[in-house]
C-alpha positions, -999 to 999 in steps of 0.1 A, spaced: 401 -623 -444 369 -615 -465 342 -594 -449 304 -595 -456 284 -561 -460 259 -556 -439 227 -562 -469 244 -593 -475 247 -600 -439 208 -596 -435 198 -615 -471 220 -645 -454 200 -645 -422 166 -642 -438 172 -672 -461 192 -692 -429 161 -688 -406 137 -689 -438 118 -658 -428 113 -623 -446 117 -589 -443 88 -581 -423 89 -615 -399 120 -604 -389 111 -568 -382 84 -582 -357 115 -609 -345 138 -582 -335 117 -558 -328 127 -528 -358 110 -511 -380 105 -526 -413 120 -495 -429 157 -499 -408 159 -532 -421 149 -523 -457 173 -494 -457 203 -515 -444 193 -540 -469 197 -518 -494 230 -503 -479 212 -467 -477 227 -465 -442 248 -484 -417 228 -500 -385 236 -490 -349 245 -510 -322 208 -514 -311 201 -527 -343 225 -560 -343 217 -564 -304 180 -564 -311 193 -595 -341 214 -611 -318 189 -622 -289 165 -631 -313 191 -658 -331 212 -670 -306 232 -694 -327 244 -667 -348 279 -660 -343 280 -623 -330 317 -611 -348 295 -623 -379 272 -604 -368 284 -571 -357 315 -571 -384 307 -598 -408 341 -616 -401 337 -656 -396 311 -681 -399 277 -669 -396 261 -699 -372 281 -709 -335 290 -743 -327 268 -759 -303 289 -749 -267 297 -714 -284 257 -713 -286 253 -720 -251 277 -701 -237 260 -673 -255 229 -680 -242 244 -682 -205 257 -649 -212 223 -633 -222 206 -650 -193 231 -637 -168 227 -601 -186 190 -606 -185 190 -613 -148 215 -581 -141 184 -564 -157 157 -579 -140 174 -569 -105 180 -532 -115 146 -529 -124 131 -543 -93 158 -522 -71 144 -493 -93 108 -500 -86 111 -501 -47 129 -472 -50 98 -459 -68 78 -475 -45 91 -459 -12 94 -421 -25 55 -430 -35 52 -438 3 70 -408 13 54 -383 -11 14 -399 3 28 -396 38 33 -358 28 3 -349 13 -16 -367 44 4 -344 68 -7 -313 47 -40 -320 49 -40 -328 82 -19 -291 85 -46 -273 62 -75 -289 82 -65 -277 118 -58 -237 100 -93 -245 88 -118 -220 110 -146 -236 125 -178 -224 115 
């Protein structure tokens, strides 16, 4: 089975989604200079890098992707079972971050309720004058 590099990889996905260098830098969110150095081969991209790809083009098939084996676009079911996936992902996301917040939230609540009972402390050691 035949491989494709990575700068190959990205030249295919700029001319598949007719975009350039710098339009998919603002897409996926990475710096101009990671793509142009992976384009060039000059280093191999992280994780981050292809995950950052992937929810931006959905339709591209992620073992093309990530390893460069298969065809580079999904069939139609394949793309919505991908986009199912992200959505269930995104939600898993959505509900740490708001458990995080009211966590956040309440030790706010707890560190005012504090301060107010050390003020109310300091004020009766206060001498009257």
């Amino acid at each position: 089975m035949m491989t494709v590099s990575v700068p190959e990889r990205l030249e295919q996905i700029l001319k598949h989604f007719k975009i350039n260098q710098k339009q998919l830098s603002k897409l996926a969110d990475l710096s101009e200079n990671t793509i142009s150095n992976a384009k060039k081969g000059k280093n191999i991209p992280n994780i981050d890098f292809f995950n950052s790809i992937s929810k931006v083009f959905t339709s591209l098939n992620p073992k093309w992707l990530y390893m460069g084996e298969g065809s580079m676009i999904l069939e139609e079911e394949e793309v919505d079972t991908k986009n199912t996936e992200l959505l269930e992902e995104m939600k898993d996301r959505v509900s740490l971050m708001e458990k995080e917040v009211n966590m956040l939230r309440s030790q706010i609540r707890d560190k005012e309720e504090i301060i107010s009972l050390l003020k109310k402390n300091q004020d009766h050691r206060q001498p009257s004058l």
